[in-house]
C-alpha positions in Angstrom: -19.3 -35.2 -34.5 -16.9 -38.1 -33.6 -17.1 -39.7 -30.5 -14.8 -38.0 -27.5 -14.8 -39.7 -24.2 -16.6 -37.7 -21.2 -13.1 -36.0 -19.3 -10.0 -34.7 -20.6 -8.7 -36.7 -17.8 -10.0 -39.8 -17.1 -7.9 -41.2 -14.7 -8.7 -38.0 -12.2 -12.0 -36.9 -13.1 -13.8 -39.9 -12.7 -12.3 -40.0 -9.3 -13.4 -36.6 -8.5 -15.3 -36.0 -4.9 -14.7 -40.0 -3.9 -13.1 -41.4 -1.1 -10.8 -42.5 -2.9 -9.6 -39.2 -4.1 -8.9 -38.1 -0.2 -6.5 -40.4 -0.1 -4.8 -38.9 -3.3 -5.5 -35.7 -1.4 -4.0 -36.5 1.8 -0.7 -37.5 0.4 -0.5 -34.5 -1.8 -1.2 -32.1 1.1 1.4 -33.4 3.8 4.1 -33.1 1.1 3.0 -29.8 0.1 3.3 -28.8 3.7 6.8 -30.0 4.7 7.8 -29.3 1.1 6.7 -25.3 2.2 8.0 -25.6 5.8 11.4 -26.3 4.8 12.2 -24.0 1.5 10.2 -21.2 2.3 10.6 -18.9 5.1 7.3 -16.9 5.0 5.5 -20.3 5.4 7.7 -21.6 8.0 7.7 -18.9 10.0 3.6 -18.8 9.8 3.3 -22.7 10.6 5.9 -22.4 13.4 3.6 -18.9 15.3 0.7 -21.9 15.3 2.6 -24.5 16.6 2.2 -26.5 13.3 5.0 -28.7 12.2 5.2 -31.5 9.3 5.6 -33.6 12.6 2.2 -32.7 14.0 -0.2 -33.2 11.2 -1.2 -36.7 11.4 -4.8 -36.4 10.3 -7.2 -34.5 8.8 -8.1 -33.0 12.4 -4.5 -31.9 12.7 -4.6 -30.1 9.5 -8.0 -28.6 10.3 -7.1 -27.6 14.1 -3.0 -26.6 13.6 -2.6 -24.9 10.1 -3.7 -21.1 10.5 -5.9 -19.6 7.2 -4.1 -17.0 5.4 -6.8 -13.8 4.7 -6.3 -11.0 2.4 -5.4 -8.7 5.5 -2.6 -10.9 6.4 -1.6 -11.5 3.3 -1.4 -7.1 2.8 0.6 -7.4 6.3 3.1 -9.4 5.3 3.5 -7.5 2.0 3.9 -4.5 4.1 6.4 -5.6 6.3 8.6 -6.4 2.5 8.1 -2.9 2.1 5.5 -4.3 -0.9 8.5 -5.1 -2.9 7.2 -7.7 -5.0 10.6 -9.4 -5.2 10.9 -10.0 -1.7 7.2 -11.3 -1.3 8.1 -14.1 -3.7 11.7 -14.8 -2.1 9.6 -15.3 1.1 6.7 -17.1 -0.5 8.2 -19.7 -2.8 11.8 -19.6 -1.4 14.6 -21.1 -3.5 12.3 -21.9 -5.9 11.5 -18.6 -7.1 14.3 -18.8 -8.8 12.7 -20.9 -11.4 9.3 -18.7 -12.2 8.4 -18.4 -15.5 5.4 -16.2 -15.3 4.1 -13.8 -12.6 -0.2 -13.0 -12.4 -1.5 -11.3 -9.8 -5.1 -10.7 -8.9 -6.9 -6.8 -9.6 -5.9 -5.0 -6.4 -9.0 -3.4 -6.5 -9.4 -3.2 -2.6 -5.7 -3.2 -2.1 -2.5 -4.2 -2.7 -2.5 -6.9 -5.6 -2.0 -10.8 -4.6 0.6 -12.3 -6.6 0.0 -15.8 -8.5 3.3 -16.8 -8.9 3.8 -19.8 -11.8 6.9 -21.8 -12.2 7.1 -25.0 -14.4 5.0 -27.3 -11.6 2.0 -24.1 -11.0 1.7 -23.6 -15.0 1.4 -27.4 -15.3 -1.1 -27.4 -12.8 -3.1 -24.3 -14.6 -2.9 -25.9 -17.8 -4.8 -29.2 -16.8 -7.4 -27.5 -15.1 -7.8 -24.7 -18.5 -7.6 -28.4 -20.4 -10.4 -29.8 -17.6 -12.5 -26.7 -17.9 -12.7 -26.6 -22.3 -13.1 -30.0 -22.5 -16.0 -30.0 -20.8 -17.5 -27.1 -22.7 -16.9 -28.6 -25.8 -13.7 -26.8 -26.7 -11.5 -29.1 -28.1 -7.7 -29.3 -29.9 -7.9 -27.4 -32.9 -10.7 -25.1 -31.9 -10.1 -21.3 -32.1 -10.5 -19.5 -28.7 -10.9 -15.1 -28.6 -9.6 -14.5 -25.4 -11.2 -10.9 -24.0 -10.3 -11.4 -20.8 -7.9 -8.4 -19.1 -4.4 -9.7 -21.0 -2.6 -7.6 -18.5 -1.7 -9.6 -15.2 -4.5 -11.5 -14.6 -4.1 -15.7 -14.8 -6.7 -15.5 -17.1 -4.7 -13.2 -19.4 -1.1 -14.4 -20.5 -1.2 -17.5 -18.4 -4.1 -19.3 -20.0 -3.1 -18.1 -23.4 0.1 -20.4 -22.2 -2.2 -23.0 -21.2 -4.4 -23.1 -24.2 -2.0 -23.3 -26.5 -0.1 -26.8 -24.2 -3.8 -27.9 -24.9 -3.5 -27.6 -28.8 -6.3 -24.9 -29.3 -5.7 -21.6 -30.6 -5.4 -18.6 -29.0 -7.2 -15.2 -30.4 -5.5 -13.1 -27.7 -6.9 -9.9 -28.2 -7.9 -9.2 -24.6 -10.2 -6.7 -22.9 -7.7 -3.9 -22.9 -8.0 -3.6 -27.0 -11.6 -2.5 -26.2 -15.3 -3.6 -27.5 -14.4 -2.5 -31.5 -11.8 -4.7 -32.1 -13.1 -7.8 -29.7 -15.7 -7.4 -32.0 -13.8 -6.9 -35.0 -11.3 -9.8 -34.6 -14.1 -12.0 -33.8 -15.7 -11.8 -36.9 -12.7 -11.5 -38.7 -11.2 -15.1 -37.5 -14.4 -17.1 -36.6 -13.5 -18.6 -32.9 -15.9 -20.8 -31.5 -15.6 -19.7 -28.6 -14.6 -16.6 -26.5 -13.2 -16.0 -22.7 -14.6 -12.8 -21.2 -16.4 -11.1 -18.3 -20.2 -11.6 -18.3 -20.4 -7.8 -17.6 -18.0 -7.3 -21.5 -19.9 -10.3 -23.0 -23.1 -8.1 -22.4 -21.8 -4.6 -23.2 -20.7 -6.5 -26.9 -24.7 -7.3 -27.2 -25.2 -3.8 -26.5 -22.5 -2.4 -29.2 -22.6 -5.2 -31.8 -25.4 -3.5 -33.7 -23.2 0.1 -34.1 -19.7 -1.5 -34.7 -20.7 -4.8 -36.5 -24.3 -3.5 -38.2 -25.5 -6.6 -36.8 -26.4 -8.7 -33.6 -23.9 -10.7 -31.7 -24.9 -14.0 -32.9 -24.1 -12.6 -36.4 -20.2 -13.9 -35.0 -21.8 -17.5 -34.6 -19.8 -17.9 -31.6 -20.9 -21.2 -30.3 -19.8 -21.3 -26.6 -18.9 -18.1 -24.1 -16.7 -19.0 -21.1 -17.2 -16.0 -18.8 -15.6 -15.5 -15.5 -14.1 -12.9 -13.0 -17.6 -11.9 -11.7 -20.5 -13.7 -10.5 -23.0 -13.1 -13.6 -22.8 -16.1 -14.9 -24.1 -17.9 -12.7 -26.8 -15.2 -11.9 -30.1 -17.0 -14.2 -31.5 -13.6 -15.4 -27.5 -12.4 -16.7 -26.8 -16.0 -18.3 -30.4 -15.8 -20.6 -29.6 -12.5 -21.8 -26.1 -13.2 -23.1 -27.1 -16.7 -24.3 -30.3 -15.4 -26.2 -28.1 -12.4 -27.5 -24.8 -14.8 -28.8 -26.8 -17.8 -29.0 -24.9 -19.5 -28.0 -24.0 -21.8 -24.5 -22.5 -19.8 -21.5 -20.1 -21.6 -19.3 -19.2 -20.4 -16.1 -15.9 -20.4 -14.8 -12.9 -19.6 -11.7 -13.0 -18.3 -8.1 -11.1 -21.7 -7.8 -10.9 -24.8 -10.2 -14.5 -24.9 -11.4 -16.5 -24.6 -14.7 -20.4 -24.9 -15.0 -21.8 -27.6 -17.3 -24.3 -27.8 -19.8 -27.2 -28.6 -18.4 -30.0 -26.4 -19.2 -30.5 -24.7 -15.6 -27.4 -23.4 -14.0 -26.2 -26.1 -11.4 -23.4 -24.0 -9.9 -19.7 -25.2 -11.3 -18.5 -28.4 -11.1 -15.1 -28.1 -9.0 -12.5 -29.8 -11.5 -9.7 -30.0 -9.3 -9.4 -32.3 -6.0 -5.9 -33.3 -6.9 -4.5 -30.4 -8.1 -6.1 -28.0 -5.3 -8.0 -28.7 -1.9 -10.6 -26.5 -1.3 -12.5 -26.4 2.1 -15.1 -24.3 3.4 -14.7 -22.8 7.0 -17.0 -19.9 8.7 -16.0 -16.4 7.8 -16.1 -15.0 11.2 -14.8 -18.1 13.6 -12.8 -20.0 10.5 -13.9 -23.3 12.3 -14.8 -25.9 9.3 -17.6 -26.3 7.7 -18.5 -29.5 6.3 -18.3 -30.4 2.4 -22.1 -31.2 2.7 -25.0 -30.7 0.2 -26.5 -26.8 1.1 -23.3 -26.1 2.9 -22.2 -22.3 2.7 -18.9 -20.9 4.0 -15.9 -19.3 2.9 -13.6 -21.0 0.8 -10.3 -21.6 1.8 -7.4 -23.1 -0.9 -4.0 -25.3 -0.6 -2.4 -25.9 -3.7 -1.6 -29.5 -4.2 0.1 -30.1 -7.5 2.4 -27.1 -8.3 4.6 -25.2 -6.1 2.4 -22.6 -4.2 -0.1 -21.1 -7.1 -3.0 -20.5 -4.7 -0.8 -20.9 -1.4 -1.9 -23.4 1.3 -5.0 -22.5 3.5 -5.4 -19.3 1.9 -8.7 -17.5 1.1 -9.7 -14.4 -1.5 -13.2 -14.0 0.7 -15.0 -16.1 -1.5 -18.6 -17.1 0.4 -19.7 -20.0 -1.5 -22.7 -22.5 -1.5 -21.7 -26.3 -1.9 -23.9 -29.3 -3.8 -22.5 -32.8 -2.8 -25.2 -34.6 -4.2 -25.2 -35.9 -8.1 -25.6 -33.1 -11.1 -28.3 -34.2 -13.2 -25.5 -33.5 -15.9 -24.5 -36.7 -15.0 -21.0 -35.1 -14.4 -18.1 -35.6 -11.7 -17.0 -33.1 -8.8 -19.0 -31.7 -6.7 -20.6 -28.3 -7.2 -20.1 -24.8 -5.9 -22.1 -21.2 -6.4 -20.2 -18.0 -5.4 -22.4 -16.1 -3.0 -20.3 -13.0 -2.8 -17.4 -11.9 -1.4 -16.7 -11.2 2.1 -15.4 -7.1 1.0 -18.4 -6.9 -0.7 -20.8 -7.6 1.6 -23.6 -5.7 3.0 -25.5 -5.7 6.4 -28.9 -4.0 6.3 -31.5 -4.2 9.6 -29.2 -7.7 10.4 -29.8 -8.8 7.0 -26.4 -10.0 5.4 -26.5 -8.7 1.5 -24.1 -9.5 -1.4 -24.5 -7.4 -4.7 -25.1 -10.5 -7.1 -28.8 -11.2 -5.4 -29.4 -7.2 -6.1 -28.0 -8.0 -9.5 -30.6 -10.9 -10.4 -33.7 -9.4 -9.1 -32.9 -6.6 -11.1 -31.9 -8.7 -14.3 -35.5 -9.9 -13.7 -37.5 -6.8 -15.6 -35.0 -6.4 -18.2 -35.7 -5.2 -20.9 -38.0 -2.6 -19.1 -34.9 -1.7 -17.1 -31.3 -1.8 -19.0 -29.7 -4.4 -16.1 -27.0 -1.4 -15.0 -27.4 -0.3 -11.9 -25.1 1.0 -9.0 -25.7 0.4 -5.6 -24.7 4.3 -3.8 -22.9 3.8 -0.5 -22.6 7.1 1.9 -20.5 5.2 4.4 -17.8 3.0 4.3 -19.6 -1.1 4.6 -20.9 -3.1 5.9 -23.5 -1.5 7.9 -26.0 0.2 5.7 -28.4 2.3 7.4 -31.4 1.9 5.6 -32.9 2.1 2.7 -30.3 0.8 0.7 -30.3 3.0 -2.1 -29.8 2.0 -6.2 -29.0 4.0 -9.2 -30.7 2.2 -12.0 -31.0 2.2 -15.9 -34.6 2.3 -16.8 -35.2 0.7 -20.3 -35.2 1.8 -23.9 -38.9 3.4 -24.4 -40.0 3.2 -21.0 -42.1 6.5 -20.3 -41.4 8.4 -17.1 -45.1 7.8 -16.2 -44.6 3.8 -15.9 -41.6 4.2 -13.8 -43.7 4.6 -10.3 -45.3 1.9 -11.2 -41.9 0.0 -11.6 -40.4 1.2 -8.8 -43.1 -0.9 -6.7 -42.6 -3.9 -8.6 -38.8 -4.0 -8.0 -39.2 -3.2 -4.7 -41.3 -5.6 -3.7 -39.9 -8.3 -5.6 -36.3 -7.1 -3.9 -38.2 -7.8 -0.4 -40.0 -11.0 -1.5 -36.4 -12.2 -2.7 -33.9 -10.7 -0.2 -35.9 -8.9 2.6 -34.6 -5.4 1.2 -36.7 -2.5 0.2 -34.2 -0.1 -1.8 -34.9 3.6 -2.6 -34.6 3.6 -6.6 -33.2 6.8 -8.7 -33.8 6.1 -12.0 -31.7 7.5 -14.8 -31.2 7.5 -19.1 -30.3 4.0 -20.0 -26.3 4.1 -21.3 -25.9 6.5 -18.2 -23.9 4.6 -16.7 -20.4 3.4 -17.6 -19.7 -0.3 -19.1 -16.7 -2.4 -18.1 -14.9 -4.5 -19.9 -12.7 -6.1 -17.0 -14.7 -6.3 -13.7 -17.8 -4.7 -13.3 -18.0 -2.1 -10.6 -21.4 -2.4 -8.9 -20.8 0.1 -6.0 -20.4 3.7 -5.8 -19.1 5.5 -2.8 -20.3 8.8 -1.7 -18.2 8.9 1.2 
């Protein structure tokens, strides 16, 4: 293979997590912020309830103290109060310069109403380096062919970064998830991509269906690298060796923010690609006071676009919780590092202990294959407060007699208290009992 230097960027990336780059940073952000202030009235009006004007941010402190963090639940108020007509949400949010859009996303609305991601020129400029960013470092270069199975239908991963891939030089395979697992499958084979974009949870159900649709294994594709995001599997140790040993092939982690996962051969968390294009911070969930960007820090993360026009709005948050690495990757690579805890709607308090379905995910991951890895956790009142035991629909394996599953019922239990101080109540059912998904996966069932 010829020689290709580390970073699709090099004047950026090797300034990545430097002081240096907070100076880049700071300029960035207090031009972003009167740029808002003055052309678009939702922000205004927001800075001016807090007192903040371009006049009073002076310093970081100022920034920190002054400029109010936008949740999901104020985001859903201010959508209600434009009658959720999307039209008027991006009049309000961009301003004049919605005028120019030349692409609207929008997250899943699967706990609400759906958060736009708006793109004009500047935001697909700034999504386009970062796509570049992320397949560079996973070995996807110009020229290479890319299946995208990722949702095609509103999400940035869909149309967007088919836009972005192709600005990049690659080519785009854009059958997306919606097509379904047959022709994913089909098309892959058919055209020979190197690599493919998908959902851990639809990279695993195509291990499972390869076999009846293909009459062969998933590696019979010779896919060479899997760039999985939208759900936290990937990064989940027990998830990332099953699809690697099932594709073999090299799983790269990517999103909630700028990041992508390197190669190195335990998972590291992803490399944040981004301080110039978008500032993230970490603040506490309950108080939003900051949290330092120190090594073992974990808080939510909170975004301000820098680059584009308002892609990922200024001091916003999804509810990511996050766990930060400052210190060198032994990848040798820039940025620092980030693993996605959970989500703050997704949590669960049981007995004071706070619970995200992704630890449930990887102790169960852990006796695969004598369980199937599906599993549901069953909710009988609205969350957080779980009154205990927690209880878990889940797939026993293929072959497993009904004599053995006692047995593995105290194994996981045990190993779910040794790991995360929970001792579930198990109902075990058929394996393929549950349903597959090849968008994001569904991990809780409500009763209530």
């Amino acid at each position: 293979m010829e020689d290709r230097r580390p970073y699709w960027n090099m004047e950026m990336e090797t300034k990545l997590n430097t002081p240096g780059m907070k100076e880049v940073q700071w300029e960035r952000l207090r031009k972003k912020f009167g740029d808002l202030y003055e052309t678009a009235p939702f922000w205004k009006s927001r800075f001016d309830r807090a007192g903040a004007t371009p006049d009073s941010i002076k310093t970081w402190e100022d920034y920190a103290k002054r400029v109010p963090i936008l949740t999901k639940d104020q985001f859903r108020e201010f959508a209600a109060g434009c009658e959720f007509d999307m039209v008027k949400i991006l009049d309000g949010w961009m301003g004049e310069a919605a005028k120019g859009l030349v692409c609207v996303a929008s997250t899943s609305g699967t706990t609400g109403e759906p958060t736009p991601y708006p793109l004009d020129k500047a935001d697909l400029a700034l999504w386009t380096e970062y796509t570049a960013r992320l397949l560079w470092r996973s070995g996807v270069f110009p020229g290479d062919r890319i299946m995208q199975a990722f949702g095609l239908s509103m999400f940035l991963a869909g149309v967007p970064i088919c836009m972005c891939i192709a600005d990049y030089g690659a080519c785009t395979i854009p059958v997306g998830a919606e097509a379904g697992t047959e022709r994913v499958l089909s098309y892959s084979r058919l055209f020979k991509p190197k690599a493919m974009m998908c959902t851990p949870s639809f990279a695993e159900y195509m291990s499972e269906k390869a076999e009846e649709i293909l009459g062969a294994g998933v590696d019979s594709l010779n896919i060479e690298t899997i760039i999985c995001g939208g759900e936290p599997g990937a990064g989940i140790p027990e998830v990332r060796n099953k699809i690697e040993n099932a594709f073999n092939a090299k799983l790269f982690d990517m999103g909630a923010g700028l990041g992508c996962s390197c190669d190195y051969p335990e998972y590291q968390g992803m490399h944040w690609l981004g301080d110039d294009l978008v500032l993230m911070e970490l603040v506490n969930q309950d108080t939003h006071e900051p949290v330092p960007l120190e090594d073992g820090a974990t808080g939510m993360a909170v975004f301000s676009t820098l680059a584009g026009t308002n892609l990922l709005g200024f001091r916003q948050t999804l509810g990511d919780i996050m766990e930060v690495f400052t210190s060198p990757c032994p990848c040798g690579q820039t940025g620092f590092r980030y693993k996605v805890i959970g989500r703050t709607d997704d949590m669960l308090k049981i007995k004071g202990v706070m619970i995200y379905p992704p630890a449930i995910e990887g102790v169960v991951n852990r006796f695969v294959p004598r369980v199937t890895g599906e599993f549901r956790i069953v909710l009988d009142e609205p969350p957080p407060r779980v009154v205990p035991p927690l209880k878990l629909k889940v797939e026993y394996g293929e072959g497993i007699e009904e004599g053995a599953l006692e047995a593995l019922t105290d194994e996981i239990t045990e190993e779910m208290h040794r790991s995360i101080k929970i001792r579930p109540k198990i109902t075990w059912i058929p394996p393929k009992t549950l349903e597959r998904f090849v968008k994001k996966k569904k991990l809780i069932e409500k009763t209530y």
